[in-house]
C-alpha positions as CSV (number, residue, x, y, z in Angstrom):
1,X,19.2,-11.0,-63.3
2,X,20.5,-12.1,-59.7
3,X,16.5,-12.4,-57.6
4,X,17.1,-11.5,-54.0
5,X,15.0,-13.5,-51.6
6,X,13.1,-11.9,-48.6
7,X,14.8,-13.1,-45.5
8,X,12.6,-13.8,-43.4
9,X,13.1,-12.2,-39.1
10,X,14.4,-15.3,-36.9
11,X,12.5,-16.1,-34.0
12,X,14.3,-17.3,-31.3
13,X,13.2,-20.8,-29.7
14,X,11.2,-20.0,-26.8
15,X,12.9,-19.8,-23.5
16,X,12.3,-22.5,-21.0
17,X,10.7,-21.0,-18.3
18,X,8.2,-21.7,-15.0
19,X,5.7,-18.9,-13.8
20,X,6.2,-18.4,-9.9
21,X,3.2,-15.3,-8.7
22,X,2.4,-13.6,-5.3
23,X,0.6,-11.6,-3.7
24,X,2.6,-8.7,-1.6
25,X,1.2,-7.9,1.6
26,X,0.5,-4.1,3.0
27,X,4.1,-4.6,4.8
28,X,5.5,-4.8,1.6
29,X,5.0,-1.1,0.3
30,X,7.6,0.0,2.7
31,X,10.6,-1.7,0.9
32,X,12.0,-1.2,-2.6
33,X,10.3,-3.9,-4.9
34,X,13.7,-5.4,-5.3
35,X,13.9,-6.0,-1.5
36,X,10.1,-6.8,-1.4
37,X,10.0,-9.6,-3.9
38,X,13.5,-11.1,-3.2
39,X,11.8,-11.5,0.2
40,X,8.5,-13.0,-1.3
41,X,10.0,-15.2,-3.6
42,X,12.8,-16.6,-1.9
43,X,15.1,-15.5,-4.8
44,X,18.8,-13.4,-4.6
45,X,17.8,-9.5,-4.7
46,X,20.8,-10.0,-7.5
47,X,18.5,-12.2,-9.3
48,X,15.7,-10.0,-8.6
49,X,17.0,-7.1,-10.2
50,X,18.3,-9.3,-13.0
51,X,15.0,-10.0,-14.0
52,X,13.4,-7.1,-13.6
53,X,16.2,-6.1,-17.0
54,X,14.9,-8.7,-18.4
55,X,11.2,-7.6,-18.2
56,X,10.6,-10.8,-16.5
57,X,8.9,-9.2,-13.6
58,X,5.5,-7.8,-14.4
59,X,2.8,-5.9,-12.4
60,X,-0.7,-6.6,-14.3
61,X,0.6,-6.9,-17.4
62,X,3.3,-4.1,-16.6
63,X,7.2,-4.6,-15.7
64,X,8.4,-4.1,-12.7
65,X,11.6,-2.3,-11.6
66,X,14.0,-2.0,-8.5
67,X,13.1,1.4,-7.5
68,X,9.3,0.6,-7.9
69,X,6.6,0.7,-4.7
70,X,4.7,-2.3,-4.9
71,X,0.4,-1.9,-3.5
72,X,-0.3,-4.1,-1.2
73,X,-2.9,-7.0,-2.4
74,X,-1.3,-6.6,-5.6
75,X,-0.6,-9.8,-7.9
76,X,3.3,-10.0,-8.8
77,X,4.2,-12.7,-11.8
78,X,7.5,-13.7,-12.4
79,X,8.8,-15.9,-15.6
80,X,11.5,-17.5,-14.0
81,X,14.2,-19.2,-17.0
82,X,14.4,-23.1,-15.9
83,X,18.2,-23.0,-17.4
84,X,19.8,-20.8,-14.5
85,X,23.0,-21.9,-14.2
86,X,23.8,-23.5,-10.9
87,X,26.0,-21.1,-8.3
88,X,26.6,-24.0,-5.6
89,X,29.0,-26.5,-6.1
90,X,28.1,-29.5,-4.2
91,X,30.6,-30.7,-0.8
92,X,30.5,-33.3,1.5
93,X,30.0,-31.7,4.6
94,X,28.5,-32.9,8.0
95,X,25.0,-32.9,8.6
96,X,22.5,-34.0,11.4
97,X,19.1,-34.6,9.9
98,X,16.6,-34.7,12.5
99,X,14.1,-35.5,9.5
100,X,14.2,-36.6,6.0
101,X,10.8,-37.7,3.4
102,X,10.5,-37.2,-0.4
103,X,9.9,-33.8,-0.4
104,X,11.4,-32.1,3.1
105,X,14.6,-32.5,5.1
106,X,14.8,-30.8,9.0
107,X,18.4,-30.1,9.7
108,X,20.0,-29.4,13.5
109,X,22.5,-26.7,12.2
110,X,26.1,-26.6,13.6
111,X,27.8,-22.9,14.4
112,X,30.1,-21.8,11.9
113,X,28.0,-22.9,9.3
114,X,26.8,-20.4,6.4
115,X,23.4,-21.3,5.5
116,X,23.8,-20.2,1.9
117,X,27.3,-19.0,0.0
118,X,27.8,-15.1,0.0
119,X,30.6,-12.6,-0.6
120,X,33.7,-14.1,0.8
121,X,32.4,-17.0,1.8
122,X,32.0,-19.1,-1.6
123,X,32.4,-22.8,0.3
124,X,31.3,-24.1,3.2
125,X,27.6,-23.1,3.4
126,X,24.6,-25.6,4.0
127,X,23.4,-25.5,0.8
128,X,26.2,-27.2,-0.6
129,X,25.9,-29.6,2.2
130,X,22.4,-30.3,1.5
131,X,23.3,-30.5,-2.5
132,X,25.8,-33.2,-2.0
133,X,23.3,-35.3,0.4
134,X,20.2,-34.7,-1.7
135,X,22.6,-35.6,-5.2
136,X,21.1,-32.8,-6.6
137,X,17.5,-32.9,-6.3
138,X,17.1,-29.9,-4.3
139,X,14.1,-26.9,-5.1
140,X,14.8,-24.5,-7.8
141,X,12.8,-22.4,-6.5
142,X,15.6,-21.8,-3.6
143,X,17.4,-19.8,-6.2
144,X,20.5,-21.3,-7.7
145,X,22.8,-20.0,-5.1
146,X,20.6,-21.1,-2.4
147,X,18.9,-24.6,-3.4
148,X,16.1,-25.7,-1.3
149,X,16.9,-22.7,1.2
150,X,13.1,-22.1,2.9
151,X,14.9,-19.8,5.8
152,X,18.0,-18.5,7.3
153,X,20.0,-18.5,10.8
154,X,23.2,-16.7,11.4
155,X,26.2,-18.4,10.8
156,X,27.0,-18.3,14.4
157,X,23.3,-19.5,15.2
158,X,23.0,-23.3,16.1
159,X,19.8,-25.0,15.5
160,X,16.4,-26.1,13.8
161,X,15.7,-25.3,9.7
162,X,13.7,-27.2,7.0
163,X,14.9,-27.5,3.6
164,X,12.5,-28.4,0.5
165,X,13.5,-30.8,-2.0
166,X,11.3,-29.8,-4.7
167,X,9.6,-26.5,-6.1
168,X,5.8,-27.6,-4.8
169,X,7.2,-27.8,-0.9
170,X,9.2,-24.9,-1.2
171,X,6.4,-22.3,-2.5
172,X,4.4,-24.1,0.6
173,X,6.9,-23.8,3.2
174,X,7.9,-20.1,1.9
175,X,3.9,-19.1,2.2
176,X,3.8,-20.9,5.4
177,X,6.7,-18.3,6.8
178,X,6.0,-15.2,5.1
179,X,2.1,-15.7,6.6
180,X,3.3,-16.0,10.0
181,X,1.9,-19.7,10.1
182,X,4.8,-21.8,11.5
183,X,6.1,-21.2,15.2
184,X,10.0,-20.8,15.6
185,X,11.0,-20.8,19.3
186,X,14.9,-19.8,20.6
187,X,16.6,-20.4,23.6
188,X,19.3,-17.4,24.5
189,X,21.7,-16.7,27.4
190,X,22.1,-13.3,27.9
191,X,24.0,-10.7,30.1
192,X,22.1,-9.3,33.1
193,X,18.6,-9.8,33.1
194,X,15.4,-8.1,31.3
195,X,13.1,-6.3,33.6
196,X,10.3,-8.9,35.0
197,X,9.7,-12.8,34.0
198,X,8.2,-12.5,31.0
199,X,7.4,-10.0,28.5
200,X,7.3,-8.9,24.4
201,X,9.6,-6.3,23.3
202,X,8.3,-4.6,20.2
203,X,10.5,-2.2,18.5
204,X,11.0,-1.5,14.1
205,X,14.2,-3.3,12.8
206,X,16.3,-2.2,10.0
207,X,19.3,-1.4,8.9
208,X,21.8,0.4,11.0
209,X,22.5,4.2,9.4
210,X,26.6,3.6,9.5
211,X,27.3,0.3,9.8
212,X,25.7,-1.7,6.8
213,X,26.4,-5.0,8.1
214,X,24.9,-4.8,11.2
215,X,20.7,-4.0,11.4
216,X,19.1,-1.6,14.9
217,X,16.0,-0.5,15.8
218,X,14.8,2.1,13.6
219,X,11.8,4.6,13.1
220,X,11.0,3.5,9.8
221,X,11.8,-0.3,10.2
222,X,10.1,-2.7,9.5
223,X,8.0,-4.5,12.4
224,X,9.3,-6.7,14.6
225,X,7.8,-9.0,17.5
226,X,9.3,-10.9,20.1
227,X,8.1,-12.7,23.2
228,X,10.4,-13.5,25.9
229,X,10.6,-15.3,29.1
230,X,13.3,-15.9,32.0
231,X,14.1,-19.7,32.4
232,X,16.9,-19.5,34.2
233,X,19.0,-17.1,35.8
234,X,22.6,-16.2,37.6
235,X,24.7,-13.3,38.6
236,X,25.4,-11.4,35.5
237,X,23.7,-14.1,33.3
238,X,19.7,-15.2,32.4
239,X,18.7,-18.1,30.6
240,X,15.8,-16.4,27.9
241,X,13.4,-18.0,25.9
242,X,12.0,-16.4,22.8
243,X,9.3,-16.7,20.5
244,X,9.5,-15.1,17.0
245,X,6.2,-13.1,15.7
246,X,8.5,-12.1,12.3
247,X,11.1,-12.8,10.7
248,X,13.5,-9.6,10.8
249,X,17.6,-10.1,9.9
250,X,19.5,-10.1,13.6
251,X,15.9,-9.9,15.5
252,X,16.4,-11.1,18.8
253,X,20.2,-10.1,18.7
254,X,19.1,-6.7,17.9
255,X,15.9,-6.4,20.4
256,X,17.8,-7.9,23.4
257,X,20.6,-5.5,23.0
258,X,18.2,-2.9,22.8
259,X,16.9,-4.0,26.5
260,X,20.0,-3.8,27.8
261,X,20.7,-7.8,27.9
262,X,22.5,-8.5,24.8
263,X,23.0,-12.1,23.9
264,X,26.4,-13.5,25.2
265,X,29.2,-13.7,22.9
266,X,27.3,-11.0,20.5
267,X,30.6,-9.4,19.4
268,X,28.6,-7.2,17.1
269,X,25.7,-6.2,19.5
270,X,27.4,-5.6,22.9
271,X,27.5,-9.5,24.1
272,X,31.4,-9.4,25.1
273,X,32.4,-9.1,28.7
274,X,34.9,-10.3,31.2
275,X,32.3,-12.9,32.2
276,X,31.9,-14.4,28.3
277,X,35.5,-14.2,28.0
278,X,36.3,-16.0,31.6
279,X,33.8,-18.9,30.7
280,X,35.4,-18.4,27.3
281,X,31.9,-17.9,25.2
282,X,33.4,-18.2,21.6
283,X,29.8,-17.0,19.7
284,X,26.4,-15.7,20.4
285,X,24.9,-18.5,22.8
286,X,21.3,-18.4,20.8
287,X,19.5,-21.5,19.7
288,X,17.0,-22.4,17.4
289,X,15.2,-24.8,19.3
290,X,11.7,-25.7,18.5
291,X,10.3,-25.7,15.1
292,X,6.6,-26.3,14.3
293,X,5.0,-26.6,11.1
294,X,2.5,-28.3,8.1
295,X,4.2,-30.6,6.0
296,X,3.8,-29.2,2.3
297,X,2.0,-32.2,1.2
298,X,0.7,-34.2,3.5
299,X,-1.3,-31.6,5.4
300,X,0.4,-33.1,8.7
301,X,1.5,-30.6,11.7
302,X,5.0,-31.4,12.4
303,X,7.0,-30.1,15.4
304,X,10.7,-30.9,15.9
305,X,12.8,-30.0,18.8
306,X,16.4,-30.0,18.8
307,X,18.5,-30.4,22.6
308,X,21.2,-27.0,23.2
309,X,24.5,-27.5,22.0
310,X,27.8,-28.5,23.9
311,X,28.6,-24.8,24.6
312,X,25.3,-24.0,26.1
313,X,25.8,-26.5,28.5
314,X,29.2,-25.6,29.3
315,X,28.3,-21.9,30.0
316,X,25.4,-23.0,32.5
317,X,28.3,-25.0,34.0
318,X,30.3,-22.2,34.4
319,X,27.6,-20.2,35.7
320,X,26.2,-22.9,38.2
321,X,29.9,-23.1,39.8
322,X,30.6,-19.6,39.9
């Protein structure tokens, strides 16, 4: 008689895995919970939605999916797999750190320069620049196509951003901006000139209705805040300063072309005119320029300042001799 033994199930080895949580805010009903909690977490919506397949993504003991509205106040967990394979290959590009320690680096981004790689643009970006400095040791929690990525400026955008070399600074810094607690401060030529000295201009940003790669201000937007003030100013030309209250993609492009003074060079929001293209403005003149905030471990308030680029000061050339 042939005895059949019981086979017994196989259990997998359990997955290596971190927990990241978060608490969405009452802004964050209005989005998708893909959108919301790419946004929260710093990860790829791709990721995001990834996840959420997975059952990764739960919602007091419940999983989350793309289509879901998220309450706000409510506590998000995420079981994020330690083994995700790595979407940035490392290159030796030029950087100018302002600021380097164990745990942070504060960059003085050049134009051109992707901060992270996307579609069509797969080299290049500043993430792969900062992978190549740091040998590696970047945050996970950056998501692997954009290590140690805390924030983002526009390609064309020159300026300040702070990097996080390992998980703990990065979930700090990432609080610190999504609660409104660091202060980012541009400097902007524009054409003409906004109505007074100083002002805020208000208005709900997202996406535009036709064109998908461009965002405008729309009814059900999400809120956006900017102070501004005149610093300078010429025939056809001002000199603008601008604080950001949030965050929103194309902000202060998109709320100074709603006032009429689009920032020069701004192909995409009106910024191109015979004056950019005598002085031969090649991209949007705007600036990260200041950039305070509290060092993830230390507790100490840092604030860094980086000087206008060469083009800056070539336009105010232009427009001081014309």
């Amino acid at each position: 008689m042939v005895r059949h033994s019981k086979k017994l199930p196989q259990t997998a080895p359990p997955a290596k895995e971190r927990i990241w949580t978060g608490v969405t805010t009452p802004l964050d009903q209005h989005d998708r919970a893909d959108v919301a909690l790419a946004r929260l977490s710093g990860e790829s919506r791709s990721r995001i939605q990834q996840w959420m397949k997975e059952d990764r993504i739960t919602l007091a003991g419940k999983p989350v999916r793309p289509r879901d509205p998220l309450p706000p106040e409510a506590t998000i967990t995420i079981r994020i797999p330690l083994d995700l394979p790595r979407e940035v290959t490392a290159e030796d590009l030029p950087l100018e750190i302002l600021h380097e320690d164990e745990d942070i680096l504060v960059i003085n981004k050049a134009s051109g320069m992707h901060v992270h790689p996307g579609a069509g643009r797969p080299t290049g970006s500043l993430a792969a620049a900062l992978l190549h400095h740091c040998a590696g040791q970047l945050a996970p929690g950056g998501a692997p196509d954009r290590p140690g990525i805390v924030h983002r400026l526009d390609r064309e955008t020159t300026g300040l951003l702070v990097a996080a070399k390992n998980d703990a600074a990065h979930r700090e810094l990432s609080r610190q901006f999504r609660d409104r607690e660091t202060e980012k401060t541009y400097l902007a030529y524009v054409l003409g000139r906004p109505r007074g000295n100083a002002g805020t201009w208000e208005g709900p940003i997202g996406r535009h209705p036709v064109s998908r790669q461009r965002m405008a201000i729309r009814s059900r937007g999400r809120p956006a805040k900017t102070d501004w003030k005149v610093v300078g100013s010429w025939p056809g030309a001002s000199l603008l300063e601008l604080r950001l209250h949030t965050g929103r993609t194309h902000q202060i492009r998109v709320h100074s072309s709603a006032a009429s003074c689009p920032v020069a060079g701004d192909a995409i929001y009106g910024g191109v005119n015979s004056l950019t293209r005598i002085a031969k403005v090649s991209r949007q003149l705007l600036h990260a320029y200041q950039l305070s905030f509290t060092h993830p471990k230390s507790g100490e308030q840092l604030s860094f300042t980086a000087p206008p680029p060469p083009d800056f000061t070539a336009f105010q050339s232009y427009l001081d001799e014309s």
